[in-house]
N, C-alpha and C positions, 0 to 999 in steps of 0.2 A: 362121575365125570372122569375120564381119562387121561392120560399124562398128557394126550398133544394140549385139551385145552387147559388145562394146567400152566403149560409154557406162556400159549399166546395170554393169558388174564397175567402173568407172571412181567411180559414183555411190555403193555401196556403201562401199568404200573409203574415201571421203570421209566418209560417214555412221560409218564405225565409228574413223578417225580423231577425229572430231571429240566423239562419246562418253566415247573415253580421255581427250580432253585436258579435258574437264569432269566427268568422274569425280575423276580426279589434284586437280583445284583443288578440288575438295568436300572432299576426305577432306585435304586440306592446312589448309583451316579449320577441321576439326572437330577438326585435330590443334593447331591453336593458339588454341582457347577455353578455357579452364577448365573443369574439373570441378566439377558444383553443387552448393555445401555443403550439409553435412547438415543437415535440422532440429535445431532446438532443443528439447531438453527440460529442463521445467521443474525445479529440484530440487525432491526431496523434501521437507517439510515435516516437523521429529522429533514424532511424539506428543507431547501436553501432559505434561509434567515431566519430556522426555526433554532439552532442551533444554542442558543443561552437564550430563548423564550421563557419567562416564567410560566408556570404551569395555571392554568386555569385563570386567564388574564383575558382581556376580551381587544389590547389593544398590543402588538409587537412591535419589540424596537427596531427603529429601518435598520438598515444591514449597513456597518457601516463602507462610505466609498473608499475606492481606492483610488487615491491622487496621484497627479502629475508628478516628477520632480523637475521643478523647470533648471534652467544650465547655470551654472555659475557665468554672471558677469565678465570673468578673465577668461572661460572658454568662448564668451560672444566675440569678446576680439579678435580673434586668431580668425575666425570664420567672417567679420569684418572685414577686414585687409583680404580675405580671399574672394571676397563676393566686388568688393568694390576696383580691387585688380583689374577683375575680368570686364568691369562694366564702364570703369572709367578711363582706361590705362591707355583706349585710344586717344587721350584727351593726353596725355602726360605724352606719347610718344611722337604725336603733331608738333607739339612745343617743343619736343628735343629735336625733332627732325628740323626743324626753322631755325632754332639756334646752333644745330653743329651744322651748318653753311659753311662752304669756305666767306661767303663775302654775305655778310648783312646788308642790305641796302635795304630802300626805305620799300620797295614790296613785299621783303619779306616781315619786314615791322607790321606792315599793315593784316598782310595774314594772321600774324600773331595774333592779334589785336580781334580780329574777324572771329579767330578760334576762341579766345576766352569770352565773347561777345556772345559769340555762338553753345558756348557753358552756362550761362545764365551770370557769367561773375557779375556784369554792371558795369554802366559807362565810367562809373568815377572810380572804382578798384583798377577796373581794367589799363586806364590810361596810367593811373600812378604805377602798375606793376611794369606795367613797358616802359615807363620812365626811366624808373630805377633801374631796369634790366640791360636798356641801350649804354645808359652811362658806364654800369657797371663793366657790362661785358668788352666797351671801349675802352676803361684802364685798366680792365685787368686779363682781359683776351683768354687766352692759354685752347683747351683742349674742349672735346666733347663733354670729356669729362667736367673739369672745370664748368662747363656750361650749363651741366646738370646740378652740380653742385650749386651753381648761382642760384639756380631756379627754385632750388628745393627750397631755399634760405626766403626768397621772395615771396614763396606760394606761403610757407611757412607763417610768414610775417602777416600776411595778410587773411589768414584764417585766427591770428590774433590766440596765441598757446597759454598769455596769462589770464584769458579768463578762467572765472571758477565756474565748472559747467556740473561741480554735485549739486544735488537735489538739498535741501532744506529740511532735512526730517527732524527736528529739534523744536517742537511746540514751546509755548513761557509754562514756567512752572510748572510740569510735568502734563500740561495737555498735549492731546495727538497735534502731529505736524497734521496740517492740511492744503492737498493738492488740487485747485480748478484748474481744471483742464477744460482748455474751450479751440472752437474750431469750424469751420464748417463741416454741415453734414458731408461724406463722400472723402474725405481728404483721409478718411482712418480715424477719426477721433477715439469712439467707441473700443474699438480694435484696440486702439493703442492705451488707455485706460487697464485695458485686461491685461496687457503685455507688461504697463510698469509695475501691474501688482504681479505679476509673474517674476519681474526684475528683485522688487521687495521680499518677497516667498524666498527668493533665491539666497539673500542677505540676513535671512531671520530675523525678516520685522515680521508685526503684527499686523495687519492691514482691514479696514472695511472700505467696501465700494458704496457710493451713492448715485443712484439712477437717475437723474436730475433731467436726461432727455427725456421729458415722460410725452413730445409733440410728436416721435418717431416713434412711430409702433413696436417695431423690432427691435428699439434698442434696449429697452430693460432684459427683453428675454436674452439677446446677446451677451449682456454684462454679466446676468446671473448661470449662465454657460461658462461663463469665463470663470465667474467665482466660484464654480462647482468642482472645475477640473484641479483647484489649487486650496481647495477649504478655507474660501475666502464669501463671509456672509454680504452679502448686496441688501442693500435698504432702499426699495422700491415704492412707490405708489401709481393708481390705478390711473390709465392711458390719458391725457389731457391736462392731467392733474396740475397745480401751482408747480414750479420748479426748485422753485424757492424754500417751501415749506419741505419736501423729499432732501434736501440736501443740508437743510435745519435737522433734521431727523436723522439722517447719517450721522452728522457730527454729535450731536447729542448720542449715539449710539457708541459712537467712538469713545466719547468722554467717559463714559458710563462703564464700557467696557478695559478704558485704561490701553487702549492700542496705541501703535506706536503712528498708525498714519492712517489719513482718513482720504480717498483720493475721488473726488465729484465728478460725476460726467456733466456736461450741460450740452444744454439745446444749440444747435450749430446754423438757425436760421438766416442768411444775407439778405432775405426780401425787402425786410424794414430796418433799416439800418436804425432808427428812432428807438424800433421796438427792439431790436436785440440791445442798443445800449440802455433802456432799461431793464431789460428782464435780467443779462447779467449784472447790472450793477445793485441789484433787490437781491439775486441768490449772493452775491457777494457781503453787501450789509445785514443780510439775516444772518448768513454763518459767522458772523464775528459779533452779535449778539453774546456770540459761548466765547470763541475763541478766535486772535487773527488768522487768517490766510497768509501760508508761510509761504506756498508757489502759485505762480498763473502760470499753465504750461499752452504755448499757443502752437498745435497740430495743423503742420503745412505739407502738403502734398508737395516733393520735389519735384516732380515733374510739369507741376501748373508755371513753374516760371514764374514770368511777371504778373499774371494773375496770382501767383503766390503772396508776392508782393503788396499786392492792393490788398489781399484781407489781412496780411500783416499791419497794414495802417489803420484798418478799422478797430480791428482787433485791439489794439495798443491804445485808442480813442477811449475806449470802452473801459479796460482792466488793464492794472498793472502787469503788466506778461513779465516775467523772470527768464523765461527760459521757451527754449523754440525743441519740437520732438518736430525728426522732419520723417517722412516717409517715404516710399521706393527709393531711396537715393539710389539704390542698385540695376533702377530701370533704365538708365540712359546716362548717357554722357554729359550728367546735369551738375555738375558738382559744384560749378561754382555760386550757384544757389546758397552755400553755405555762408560764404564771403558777404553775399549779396544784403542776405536774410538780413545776418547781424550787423549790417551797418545800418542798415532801414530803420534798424530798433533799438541798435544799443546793445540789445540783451545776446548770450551766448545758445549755440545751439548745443543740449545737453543731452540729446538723446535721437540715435538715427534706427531706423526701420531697414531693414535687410533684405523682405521677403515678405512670404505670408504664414511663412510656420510661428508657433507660439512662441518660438524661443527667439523671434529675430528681431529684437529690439537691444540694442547694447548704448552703451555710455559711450558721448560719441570725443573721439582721444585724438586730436589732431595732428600729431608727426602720424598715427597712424592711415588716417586721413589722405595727407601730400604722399607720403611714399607709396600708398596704393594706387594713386592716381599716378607717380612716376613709373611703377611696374618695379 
């Protein structure tokens, strides 16, 4: 063999040498890097109200709601006085315009007289408020102003500021107060039932409703709409049912439960007036089997007028009414319906209707009353 191949077996040698030993150091780093961690995945997400689901359970607990906060009572007035401004203030600025006259004569008495007539106030409010008002303003004369001041003093007087128009929430011996609420259908009763447990929610009572109209299809479902949005339990029975017996059932639920108020809707029927004063005066004597009836709260549409009036006398026939919830008073220049109401009956109006949002029922506060109607 010769020196050339000599060299090239010599070069190869070298060359596959030299391969190994950079092979070797390759696979010697890749034996001492690490292994690259695994992705991340993200976890699961549990379905909506799976959330604190016990595991292998065959029934889940509902999810619980998220409630209303209804308004504090002292922010309802402030929006009182502004709702009723706007609705009555025609009625307050008629009467100032007639008394700042230079000359009172007996047409412009009669106007007056026409305008509070035309309020709904009533022939026997109306004539004693102009009585007192002619005398007055004849010894004591003075200015617009002064005029307005007489009036305020007069209107004042006869919306009557010593009644007590709270609610009764004080049961005997630690039973729930209980509130029937009665009315005809159509005037709000329903409505307004949701709205005082709204007013109570707002106060930090305890409340249960009872569906006691069970003649109105709609109304259980309404009520338990109303106690849903405020985690207020409703004790219902099936459509036609006794009334009597569903509102026996409330209060014994109440009792049971130790609540501070137990508040009954009932049937609002005018067809048989025979039959409505039995059927309310059976839910009446069955709930005081448990416990008395501390309020009759009698739901009047302000704007029915004297029609208001006449189921106020039925009403009163029937059950002891306490206390008068009026409604729209904000729809018209109806106000002296309030005047009106509470002479017919005696009893104080305790609670007025604003609107139709949840929150517009307030404790109804008469200086604030006259001065919204003065502007």
């Amino acid at each position: 063999m010769g020196a050339t191949e000599y060299l090239i077996i010599g070069a190869v040698v070298a060359l596959l040498a030299i391969a190994l030993v950079v092979g070797l150091v390759v696979r010697g780093r890749e034996s001492a890097s690490p292994a690259p961690a695994p992705a991340e995945v993200a976890p699961t997400a549990p379905a909506p109200g799976e959330e604190d689901s016990p595991a292998a359970t065959t029934e889940s607990a509902a999810p619980t709601a998220v409630l209303d906060r209804p308004e504090a009572p002292a922010s309802r007035l402030v929006r009182l006085r502004q709702r009723l401004a706007g609705s009555q203030g025609g009625l307050g600025r008629g009467l100032l315009s007639l008394l700042s006259r230079d000359r009172l004569d007996e047409d412009t008495w009669e106007e007056l007289e026409d305008t509070l007539l035309t309020a709904d106030m009533g022939v026997g409010p109306t004539t004693e408020v102009v009585g007192r008002l002619r005398t007055r303003l004849r010894v004591e004369g003075g200015s617009a102003e002064d005029a307005r001041t007489v009036l305020r003093e007069e209107l004042l007087g006869l919306v009557d500021p010593s009644m007590d128009r709270s609610l009764n929430l004080t049961g005997p011996d630690g039973a729930p107060s209980v509130i029937l609420v009665v009315g005809v259908n159509g005037a709000g009763k329903t409505t307004s039932v949701g709205k005082i447990a709204r007013v109570l929610v707002a106060e930090e009572h305890s409340v249960v409703m009872g569906a006691a109209d069970t003649f109105r299809a709609a109304a259980t479902e309404q009520l338990s709409t109303w106690g849903e949005r405020v985690g207020v339990d409703v004790v219902s029975g099936p459509e036609g049912s006794d009334p009597a017996s569903v509102a026996f059932e409330a209060v014994r639920t109440g009792v049971e439960r130790a609540v501070d108020v137990v508040l009954v809707d009932t049937a609002g029927r005018l067809q048989n007036k025979a039959g409505l004063m039995d059927e309310l005066g059976k839910v009446k004597r069955v709930i005081e089997k448990q416990t008395p009836v501390t309020e009759v709260l009698l739901v009047l549409d302000a704007t029915t007028g004297q029609n208001g009036l006449v189921q106020a006398r039925v009403f009163s026939e029937v059950v002891d009414v306490t206390g008068i919830v009026l409604t729209k008073l904000d729809g018209s220049a109806k106000g002296g319906i309030v005047v009106a109401v509470q002479r017919e009956l005696g009893v104080p109006v305790k609670l007025v209707g604003l609107g139709e949002g949840p929150d517009d029922l307030a404790p109804f506060d008469p200086e604030t009353f006259v001065d919204a109607i003065l502007g």
